[in-house]
C-alpha positions in Angstrom: 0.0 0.0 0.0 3.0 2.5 0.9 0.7 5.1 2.2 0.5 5.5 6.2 0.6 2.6 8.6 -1.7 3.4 11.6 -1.6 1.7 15.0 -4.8 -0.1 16.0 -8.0 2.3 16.9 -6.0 5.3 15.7 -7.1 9.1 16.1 -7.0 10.9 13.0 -8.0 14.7 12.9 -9.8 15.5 9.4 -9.6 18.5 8.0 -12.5 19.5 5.3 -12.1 22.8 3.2 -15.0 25.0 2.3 -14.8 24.0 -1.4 -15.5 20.4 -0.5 -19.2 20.9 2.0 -20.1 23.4 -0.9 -21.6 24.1 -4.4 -19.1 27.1 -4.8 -21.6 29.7 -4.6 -21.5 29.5 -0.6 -25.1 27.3 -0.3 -24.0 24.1 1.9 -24.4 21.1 -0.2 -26.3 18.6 1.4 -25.3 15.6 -0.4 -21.3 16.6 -0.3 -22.1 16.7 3.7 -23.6 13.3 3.8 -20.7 11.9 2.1 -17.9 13.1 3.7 -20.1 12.1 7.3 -20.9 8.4 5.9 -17.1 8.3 5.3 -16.1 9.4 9.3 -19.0 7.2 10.3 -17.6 4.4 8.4 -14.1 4.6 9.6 -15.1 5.2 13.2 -16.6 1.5 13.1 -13.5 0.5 12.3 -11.8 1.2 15.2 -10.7 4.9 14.7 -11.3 7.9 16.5 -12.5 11.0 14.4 -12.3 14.7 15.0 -14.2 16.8 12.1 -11.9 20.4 11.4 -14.6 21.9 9.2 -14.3 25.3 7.6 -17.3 26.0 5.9 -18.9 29.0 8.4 -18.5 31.9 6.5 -19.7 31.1 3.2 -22.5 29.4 4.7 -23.6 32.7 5.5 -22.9 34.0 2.6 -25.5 31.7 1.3 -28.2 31.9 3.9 -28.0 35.6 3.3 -27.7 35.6 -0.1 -24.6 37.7 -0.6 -23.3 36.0 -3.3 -19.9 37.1 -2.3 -17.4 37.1 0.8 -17.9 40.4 2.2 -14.4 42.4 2.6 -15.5 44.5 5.9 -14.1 42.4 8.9 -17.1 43.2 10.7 -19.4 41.9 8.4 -17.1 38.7 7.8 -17.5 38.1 11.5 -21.5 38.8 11.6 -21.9 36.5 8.4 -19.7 33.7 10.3 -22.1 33.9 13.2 -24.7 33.1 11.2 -23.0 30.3 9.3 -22.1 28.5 12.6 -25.6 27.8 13.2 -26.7 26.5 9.9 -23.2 24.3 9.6 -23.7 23.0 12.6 -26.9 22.1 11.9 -26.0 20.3 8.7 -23.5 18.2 10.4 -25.8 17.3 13.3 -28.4 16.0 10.6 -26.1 14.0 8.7 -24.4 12.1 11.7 -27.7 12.1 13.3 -28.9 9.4 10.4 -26.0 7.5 11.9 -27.2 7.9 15.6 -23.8 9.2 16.1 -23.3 12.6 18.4 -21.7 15.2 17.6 -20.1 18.6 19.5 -19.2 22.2 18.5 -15.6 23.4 19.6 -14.8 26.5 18.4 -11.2 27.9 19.1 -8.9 30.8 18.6 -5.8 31.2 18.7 -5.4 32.5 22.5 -7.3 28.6 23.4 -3.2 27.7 21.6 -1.6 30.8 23.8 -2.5 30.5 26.8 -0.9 27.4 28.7 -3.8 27.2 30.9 -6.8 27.3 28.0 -4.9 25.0 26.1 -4.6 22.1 28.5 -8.8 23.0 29.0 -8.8 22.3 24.8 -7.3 19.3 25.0 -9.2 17.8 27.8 -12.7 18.6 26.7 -11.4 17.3 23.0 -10.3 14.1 25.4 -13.6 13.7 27.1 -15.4 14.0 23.8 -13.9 11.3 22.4 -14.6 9.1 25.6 -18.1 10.0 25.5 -18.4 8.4 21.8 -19.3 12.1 20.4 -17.6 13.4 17.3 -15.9 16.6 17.6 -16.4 19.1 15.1 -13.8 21.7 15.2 -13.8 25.1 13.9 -12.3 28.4 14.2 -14.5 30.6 15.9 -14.6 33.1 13.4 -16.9 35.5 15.1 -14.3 36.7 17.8 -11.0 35.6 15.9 -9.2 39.3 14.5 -7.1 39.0 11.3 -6.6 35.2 11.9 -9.9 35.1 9.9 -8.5 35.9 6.8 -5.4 33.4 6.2 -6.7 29.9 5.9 -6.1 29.4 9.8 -8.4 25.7 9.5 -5.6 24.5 8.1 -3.1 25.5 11.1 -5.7 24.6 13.5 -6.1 21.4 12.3 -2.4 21.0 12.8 -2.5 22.4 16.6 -5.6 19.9 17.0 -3.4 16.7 15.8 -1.1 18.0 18.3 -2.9 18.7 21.1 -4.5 15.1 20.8 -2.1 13.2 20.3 -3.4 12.8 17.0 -1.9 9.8 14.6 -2.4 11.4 11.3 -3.6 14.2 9.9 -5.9 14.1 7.0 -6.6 17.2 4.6 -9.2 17.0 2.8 -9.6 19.5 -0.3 -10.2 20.2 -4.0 -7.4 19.0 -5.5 -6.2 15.5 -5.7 -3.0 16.7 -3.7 0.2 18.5 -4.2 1.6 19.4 -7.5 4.9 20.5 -8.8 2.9 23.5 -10.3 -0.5 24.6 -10.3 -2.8 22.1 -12.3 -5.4 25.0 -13.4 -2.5 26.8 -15.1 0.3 24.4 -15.8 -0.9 21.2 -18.1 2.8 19.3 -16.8 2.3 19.9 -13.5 2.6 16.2 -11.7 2.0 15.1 -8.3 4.2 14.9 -5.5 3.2 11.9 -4.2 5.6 11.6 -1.0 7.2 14.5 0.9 9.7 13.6 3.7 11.2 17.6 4.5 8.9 21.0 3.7 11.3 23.7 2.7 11.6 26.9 1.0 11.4 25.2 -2.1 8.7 23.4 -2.2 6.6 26.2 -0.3 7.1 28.2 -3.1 5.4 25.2 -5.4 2.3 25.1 -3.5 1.5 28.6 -4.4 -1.2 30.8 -2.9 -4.5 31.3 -1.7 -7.6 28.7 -3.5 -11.3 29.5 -3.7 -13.1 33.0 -3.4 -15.4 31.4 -0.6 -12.8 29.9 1.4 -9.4 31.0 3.0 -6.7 28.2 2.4 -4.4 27.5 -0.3 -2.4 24.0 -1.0 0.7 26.8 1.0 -1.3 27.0 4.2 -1.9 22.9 3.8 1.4 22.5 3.3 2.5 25.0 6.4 -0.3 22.8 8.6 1.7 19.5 7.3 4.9 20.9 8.0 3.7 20.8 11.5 2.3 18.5 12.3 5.8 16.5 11.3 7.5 18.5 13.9 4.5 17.2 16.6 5.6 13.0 15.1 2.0 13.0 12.8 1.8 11.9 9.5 -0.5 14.2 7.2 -2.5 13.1 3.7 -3.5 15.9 1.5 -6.1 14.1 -1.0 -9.0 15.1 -2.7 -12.5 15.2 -1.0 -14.4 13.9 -4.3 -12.0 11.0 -4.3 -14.2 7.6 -4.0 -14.1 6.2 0.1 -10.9 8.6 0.3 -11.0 8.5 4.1 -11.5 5.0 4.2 -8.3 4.2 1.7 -6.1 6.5 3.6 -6.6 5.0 6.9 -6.3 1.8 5.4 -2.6 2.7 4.3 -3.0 2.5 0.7 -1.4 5.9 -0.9 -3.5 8.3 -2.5 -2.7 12.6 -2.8 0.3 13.7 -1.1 1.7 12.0 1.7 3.9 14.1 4.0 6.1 11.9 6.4 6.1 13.0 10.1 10.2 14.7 10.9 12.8 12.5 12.2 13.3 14.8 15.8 9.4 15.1 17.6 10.0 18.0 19.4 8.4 17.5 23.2 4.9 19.3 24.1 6.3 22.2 25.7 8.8 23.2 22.7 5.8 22.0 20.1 3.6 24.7 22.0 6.2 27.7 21.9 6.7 27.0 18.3 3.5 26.5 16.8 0.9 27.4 18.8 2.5 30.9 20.4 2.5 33.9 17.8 5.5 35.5 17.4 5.7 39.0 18.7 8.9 40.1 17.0 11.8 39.3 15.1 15.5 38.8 16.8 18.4 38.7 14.2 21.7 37.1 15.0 24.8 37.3 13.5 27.0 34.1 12.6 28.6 33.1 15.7 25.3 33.1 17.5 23.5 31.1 15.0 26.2 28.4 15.4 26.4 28.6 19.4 22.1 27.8 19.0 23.1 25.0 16.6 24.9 23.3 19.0 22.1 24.2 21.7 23.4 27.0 23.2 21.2 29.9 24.3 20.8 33.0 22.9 23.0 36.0 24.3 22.7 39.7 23.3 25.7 39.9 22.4 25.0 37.6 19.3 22.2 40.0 18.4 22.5 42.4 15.4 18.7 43.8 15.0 15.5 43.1 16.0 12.0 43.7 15.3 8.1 44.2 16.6 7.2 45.2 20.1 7.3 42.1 23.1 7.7 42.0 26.4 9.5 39.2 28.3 7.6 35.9 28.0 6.7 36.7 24.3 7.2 34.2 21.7 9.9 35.6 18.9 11.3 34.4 15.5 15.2 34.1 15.4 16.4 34.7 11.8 20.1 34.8 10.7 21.3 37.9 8.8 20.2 36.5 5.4 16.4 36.4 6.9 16.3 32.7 6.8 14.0 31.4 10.0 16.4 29.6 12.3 14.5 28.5 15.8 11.6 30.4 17.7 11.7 30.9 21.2 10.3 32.9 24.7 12.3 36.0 25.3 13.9 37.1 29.0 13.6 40.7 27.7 11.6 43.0 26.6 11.9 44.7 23.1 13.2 48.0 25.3 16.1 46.2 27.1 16.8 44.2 23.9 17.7 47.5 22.3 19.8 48.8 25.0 22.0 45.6 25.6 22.0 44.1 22.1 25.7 43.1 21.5 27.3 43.6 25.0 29.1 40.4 26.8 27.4 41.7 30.0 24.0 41.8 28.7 21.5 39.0 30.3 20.1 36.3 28.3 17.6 36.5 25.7 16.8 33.3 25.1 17.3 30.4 26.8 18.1 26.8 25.5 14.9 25.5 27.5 12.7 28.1 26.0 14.4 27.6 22.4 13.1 25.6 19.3 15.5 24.9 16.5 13.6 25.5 13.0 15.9 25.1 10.6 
């Protein structure tokens, strides 16, 4: 089969898009629904635990109030979501209902990821869920979430969801068959990339930008959720949604769409948490000696630093770039952006970073 090989009664987070629960003009389509549910449903017999990541909100409302587009105020975006939550919700309850299977709303943002405290809360009602026999369906909640809302954050949430559950794949489910080596609406040799074992700057550039007008994502923001969930030890499948028992096939093992292997170093909880799910708050840029001396897991000193960026105060997550820009590691400062500025490159400055609160990117 060569796809992914699962452990007995796994837990797999699935991801749906937008494009893939609609008819493209933002009306829910009923029958797409009933599908992709028969499919969990299916799987779940099997043995395997389900959480449902399901986008879809938004242009739901843009249906049910016949807008016919997605409106560009924020505002409105967030009004419209409101009322897509109910009627998305209500589609999925239906559908798993035929299978006398339960179903619960989580909605999250990105301060449930932030904050220590609400993200051990996440994962225990996520737990307990699962115990109960209930199938989660997970969603950003787009009425409260600020610019978030805009960037195809499903996909990334799906990602912090595998993690936060342990998860032992991660399936994205969209409207393309999977990864290509160029964009398949424009570029009649594009091929697919069937197996991906490292996401770098190269092949982000190949997935491209954003996808539907309804929706948010893009293959780049599946492809950021993918690279991930390898750092958190979980195997991800990007594969089409109209593909025939997709979900059943992929858990199975047989290969279909894009696998992307999980990365040879799992990072632990606490380091998976200051990397992915803490927003980065500025920018620290180090100069060549410093980079090496983080390399070989060293912390980070001011006298290594040559510039930084944004405005955070000690506890704040920051990127750590080298002089060329490239991303090197991510980490909690001991400073705040004011200090940082008056010690940067003295030997008798305090620590800016240090090795326990440091995560190696590159």
């Amino acid at each position: 089969m060569n796809g992914v090989r699962l452990p007995a009664n796994p837990t797999v987070v699935v991801k749906v898009g937008t494009s893939s629960i609609t008819d493209g003009a933002g009306v829910l389509a009923p029958e797409r629904i009933a599908r992709l549910v028969a499919q969990v449903v299916a799987v779940r017999e099997g043995g395997a635990r389900i959480l449902l990541v399901s986008s879809g909100s938004i242009a739901a409302g843009v249906g049910t109030l016949d807008l016919g587009t997605r409106p560009a105020d924020f505002e409105v975006l967030q009004a419209v979501a409101a009322v897509g939550q109910v009627k998305l919700m209500d589609a999925y309850a239906g559908a798993f209902g035929v299978h006398g299977v339960p179903v619960g709303q989580v909605l999250l943002t990105r301060y449930d990821f932030e904050n220590r405290s609400q993200y051990l809360h996440a994962r225990s009602t996520l737990r307990h869920l699962l115990e109960l026999g209930v199938v989660p369906v997970v969603n950003e909640n787009d009425t409260v979430a600020d610019d978030e809302i805009r960037f195809g954050e499903n996909d990334r949430l799906s990602a912090l969801v595998a993690h936060v559950i342990a998860a032992d794949m991660l399936v994205l489910l969209t409207d393309q068959p999977g990864l290509f080596t160029g964009d398949p609406r424009f570029d009649e040799s594009a091929t697919l990339i069937e197996e991906v074992h490292r996401v770098d700057a190269e092949l982000e550039a190949v997935a491209g930008g954003a996808g539907t007008g309804l929706g948010s994502g893009g293959m780049a923001s599946k492809l950021a959720a993918a690279r991930m969930a390898s750092w958190s030890g979980v195997a991800t499948v990007i594969a089409g949604s109209h593909e025939s028992d997709v979900l059943a096939r992929i858990v199975r093992g047989e290969r279909i769409g894009t696998v992307v292997r999980p990365h040879d170093r799992r990072l632990s909880s606490r380091k998976l948490w200051i990397a992915f799910a803490q927003a980065a708050s500025g920018i620290v840029i180090v100069d060549e000696g410093a980079a090496r001396a983080l390399v070989r897991d060293g912390s980070l000193l001011a006298v290594g630093v040559v510039a930084h960026s944004g405005t955070f105060r000690t506890g704040d997550a920051v990127e750590i770039q080298d002089r060329a820009g490239a991303l090197i590691g991510k980490g909690i400062v001991r400073v705040d952006h004011r200090e940082l500025a008056e010690t940067s490159g003295r030997r008798d400055a305090p620590v800016v970073v240090h090795r326990d609160d440091l995560v190696m990117l590159s």
